[in-house]
GURO-399182 format. One line per 10 residues: number of its first residue (from 1); their letters; for each residue x, y, z of C-alpha. Coordinates in Angstrom, 1 decimal. Layout:
<rs>
NUM	A	X,Y,Z | ...
</rs>
This chain:
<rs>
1	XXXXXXXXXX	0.0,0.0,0.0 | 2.6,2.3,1.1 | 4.4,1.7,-2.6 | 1.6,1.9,-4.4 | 0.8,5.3,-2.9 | 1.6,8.5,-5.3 | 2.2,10.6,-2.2 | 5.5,10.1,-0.4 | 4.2,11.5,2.6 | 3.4,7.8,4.3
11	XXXXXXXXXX	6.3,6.7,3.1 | 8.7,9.5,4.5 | 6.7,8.9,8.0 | 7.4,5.0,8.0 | 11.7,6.1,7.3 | 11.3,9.1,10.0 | 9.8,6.5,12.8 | 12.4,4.0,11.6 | 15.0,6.6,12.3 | 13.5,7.3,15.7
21	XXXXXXXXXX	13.5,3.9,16.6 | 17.1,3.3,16.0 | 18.1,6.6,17.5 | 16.1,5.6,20.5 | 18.1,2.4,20.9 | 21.4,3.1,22.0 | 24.4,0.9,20.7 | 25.3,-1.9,22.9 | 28.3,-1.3,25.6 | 31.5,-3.6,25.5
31	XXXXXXXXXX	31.2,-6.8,24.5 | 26.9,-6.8,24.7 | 25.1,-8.3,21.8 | 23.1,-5.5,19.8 | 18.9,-5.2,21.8 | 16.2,-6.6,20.2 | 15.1,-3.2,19.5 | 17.9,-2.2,17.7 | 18.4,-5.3,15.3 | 14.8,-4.8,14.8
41	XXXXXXXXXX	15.0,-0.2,13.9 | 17.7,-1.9,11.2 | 15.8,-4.5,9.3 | 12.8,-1.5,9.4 | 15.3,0.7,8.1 | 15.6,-2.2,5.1 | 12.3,-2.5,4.5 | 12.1,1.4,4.2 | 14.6,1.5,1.1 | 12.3,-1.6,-0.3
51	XXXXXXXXXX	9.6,-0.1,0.0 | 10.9,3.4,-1.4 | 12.3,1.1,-4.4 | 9.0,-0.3,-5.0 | 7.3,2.9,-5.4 | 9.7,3.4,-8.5 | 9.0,0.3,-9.4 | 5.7,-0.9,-10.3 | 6.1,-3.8,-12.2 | 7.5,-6.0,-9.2
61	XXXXXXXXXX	4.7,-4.2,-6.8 | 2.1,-6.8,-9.6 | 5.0,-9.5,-9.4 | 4.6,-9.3,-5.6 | 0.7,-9.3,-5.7 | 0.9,-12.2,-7.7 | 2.8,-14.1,-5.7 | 1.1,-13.5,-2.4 | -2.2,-14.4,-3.8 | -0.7,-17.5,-4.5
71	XXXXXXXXXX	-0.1,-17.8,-0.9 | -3.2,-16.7,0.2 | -5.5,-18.2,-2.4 | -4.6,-22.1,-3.3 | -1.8,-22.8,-1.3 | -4.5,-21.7,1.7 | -7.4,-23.5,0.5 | -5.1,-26.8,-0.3 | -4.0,-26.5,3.5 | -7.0,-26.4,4.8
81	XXXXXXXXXX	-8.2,-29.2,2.9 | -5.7,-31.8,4.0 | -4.8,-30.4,7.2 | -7.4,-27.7,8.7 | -9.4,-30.7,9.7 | -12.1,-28.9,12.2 | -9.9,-26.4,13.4 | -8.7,-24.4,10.6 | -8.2,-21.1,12.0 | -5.2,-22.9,14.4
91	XXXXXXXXXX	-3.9,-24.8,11.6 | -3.2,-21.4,10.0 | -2.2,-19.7,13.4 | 0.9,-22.2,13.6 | 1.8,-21.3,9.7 | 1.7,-17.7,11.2 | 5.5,-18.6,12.8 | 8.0,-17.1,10.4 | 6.8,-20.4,8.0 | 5.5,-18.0,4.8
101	XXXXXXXXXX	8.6,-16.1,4.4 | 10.5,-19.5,5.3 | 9.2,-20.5,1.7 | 9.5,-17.2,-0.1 | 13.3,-16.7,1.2 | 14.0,-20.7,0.5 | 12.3,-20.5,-3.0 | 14.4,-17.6,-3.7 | 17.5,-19.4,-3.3 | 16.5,-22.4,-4.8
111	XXXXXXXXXX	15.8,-20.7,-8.2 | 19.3,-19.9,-8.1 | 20.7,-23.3,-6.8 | 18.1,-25.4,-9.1 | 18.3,-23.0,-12.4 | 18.9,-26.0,-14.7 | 17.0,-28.6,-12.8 | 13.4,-27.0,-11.8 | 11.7,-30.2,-10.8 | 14.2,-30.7,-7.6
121	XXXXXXXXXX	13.2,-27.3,-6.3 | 10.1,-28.2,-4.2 | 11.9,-31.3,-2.3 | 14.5,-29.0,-1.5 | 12.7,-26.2,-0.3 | 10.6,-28.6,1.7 | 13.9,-30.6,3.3 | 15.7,-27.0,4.2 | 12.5,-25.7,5.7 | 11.9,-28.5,7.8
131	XXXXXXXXXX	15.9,-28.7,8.7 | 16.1,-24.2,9.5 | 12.8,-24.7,11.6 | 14.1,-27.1,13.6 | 17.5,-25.5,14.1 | 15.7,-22.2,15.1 | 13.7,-24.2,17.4 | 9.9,-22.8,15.5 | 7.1,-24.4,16.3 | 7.1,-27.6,14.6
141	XXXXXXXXXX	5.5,-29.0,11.3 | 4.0,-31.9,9.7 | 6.4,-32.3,6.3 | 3.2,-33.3,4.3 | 2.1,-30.1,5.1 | 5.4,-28.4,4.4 | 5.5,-30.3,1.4 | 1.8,-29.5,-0.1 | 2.1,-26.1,0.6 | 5.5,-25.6,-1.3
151	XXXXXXXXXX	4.0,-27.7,-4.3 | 0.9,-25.7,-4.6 | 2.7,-22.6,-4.5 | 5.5,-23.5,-6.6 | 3.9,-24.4,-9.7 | 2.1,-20.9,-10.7 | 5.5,-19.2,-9.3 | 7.5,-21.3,-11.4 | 5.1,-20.5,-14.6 | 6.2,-16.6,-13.6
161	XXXXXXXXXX	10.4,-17.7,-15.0 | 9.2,-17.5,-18.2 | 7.3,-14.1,-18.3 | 10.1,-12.5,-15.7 | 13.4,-14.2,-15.8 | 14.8,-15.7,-13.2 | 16.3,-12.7,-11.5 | 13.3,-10.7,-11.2 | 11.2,-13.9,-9.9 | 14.2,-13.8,-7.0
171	XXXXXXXXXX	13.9,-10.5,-6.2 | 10.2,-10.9,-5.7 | 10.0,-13.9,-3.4 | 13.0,-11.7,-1.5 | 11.3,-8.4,-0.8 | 8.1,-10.0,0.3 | 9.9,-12.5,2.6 | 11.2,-9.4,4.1 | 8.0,-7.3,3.6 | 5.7,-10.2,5.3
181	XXXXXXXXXX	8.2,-11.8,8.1 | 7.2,-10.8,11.6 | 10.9,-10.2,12.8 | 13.6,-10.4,10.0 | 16.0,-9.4,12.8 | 15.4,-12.6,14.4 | 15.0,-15.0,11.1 | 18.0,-16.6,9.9 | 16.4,-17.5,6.7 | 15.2,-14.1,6.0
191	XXXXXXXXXX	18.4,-12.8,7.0 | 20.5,-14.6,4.6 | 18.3,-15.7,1.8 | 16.5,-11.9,1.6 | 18.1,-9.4,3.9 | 21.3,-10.0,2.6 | 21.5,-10.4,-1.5 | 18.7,-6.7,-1.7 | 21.9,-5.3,0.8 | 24.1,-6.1,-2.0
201	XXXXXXXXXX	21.9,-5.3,-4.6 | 21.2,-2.0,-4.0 | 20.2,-0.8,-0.2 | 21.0,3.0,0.8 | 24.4,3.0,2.7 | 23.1,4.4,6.2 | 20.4,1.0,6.0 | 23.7,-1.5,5.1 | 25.9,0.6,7.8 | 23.1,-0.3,10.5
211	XXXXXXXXXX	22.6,-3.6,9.7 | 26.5,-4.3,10.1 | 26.3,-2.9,13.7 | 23.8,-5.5,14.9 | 24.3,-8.7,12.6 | 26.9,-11.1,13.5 | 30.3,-10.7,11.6 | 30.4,-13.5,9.6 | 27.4,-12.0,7.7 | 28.9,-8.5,7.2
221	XXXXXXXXXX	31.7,-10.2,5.7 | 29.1,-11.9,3.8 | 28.0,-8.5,2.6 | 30.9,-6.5,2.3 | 32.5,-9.2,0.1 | 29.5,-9.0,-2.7 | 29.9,-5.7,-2.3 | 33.2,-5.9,-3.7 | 35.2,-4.6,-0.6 | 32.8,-1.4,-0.5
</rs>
């Protein structure tokens, strides 16, 4: 909404309140790990230059509407089928947990990973979610479930290569993995599937600098490095 809006009024407000946020959260002393509140005015520093992007570029605002009806539409309704039993609405409470933008980051990758060899992508997508939920220690799921859900959504997604290219298909699985996840700050995932290759690709300097001050140093190396030493 806030990219599709002509005005840049809303969106100037969301950057100003991210900058309050981060300004509010002091930097951590000695050898303390960054707050909660301060990895989390970053990533909303993130999704501000995403969201400013956006606005200048419609084209991925449909690509991204397309792909979350997906989500919302069949994926949803193939869910509740098998596994809503009487008791949808806490079927799709548990999905709630970081697991939709667990898909869209792990698709993203994939792509990349599984160019030449599409038909791999959904067993892979469904193996690595299953593996990164349990090493986060999320709320667990039923691989059937994991598995239908990345099925269903993969095949109109992958029918979207050949109308977008590859590149553009990754780019819009990563900006709404970071535009839908609860708490990028605290989704490994996210971080490094989404968060991390829109840093490289073309985030404003004072969102990369903040990000580097509260994500662990491995992944700033990560960054720096695509950045080409930047």
């Amino acid at each position: 909404m806030l990219a599709r809006d002509p005005s840049p009024v809303a969106r100037q407000e969301a950057r100003d309140d991210s900058n309050c946020r981060w300004a509010a959260a002091p930097p951590p002393i000695g050898r303390r790990q960054p707050s909660s509140r301060r990895k989390a005015a970053a990533t909303d520093s993130a999704t501000a230059d995403l969201v400013d992007w956006l606005a200048e570029n419609p084209d991925t605002i449909e690509r991204i509407q397309t792909v979350g009806d997906v989500l919302t539409g069949p994926v949803i309704e193939e869910l509740d089928k098998r596994f809503g039993g009487s008791k949808p609405r806490e079927a799709r409470r548990r999905l709630a947990d970081h697991f939709w933008c667990d898909l869209l980051a792990t698709l993203a990758e994939a792509i990349e990973k599984f160019s030449k060899t599409m038909d791999q992508i959904p067993e892979y997508v469904t193996t690595a979610i299953m593996q990164s939920r349990k090493t986060d220690r999320r709320s667990p799921l039923l691989e059937p479930l994991v598995g239908l859900a990345v099925r269903t959504a993969w095949e109109p997604i992958k029918s979207m290569i050949q109308a977008t290219g590859i590149e553009d298909l990754q780019r819009t699985c990563r900006i709404l993995a970071v535009l839908i996840c609860p708490a990028p700050e605290n989704h490994k995932a996210v971080q490094d599937g989404a968060l991390l290759p829109l840093a490289k690709e073309g985030m404003l300097e004072i969102s990369r600098e903040r990000l580097e001050q509260v994500f662990p140093a491995e992944w700033v190396h990560r960054l720096r490095e695509g950045l080409g030493g930047a």
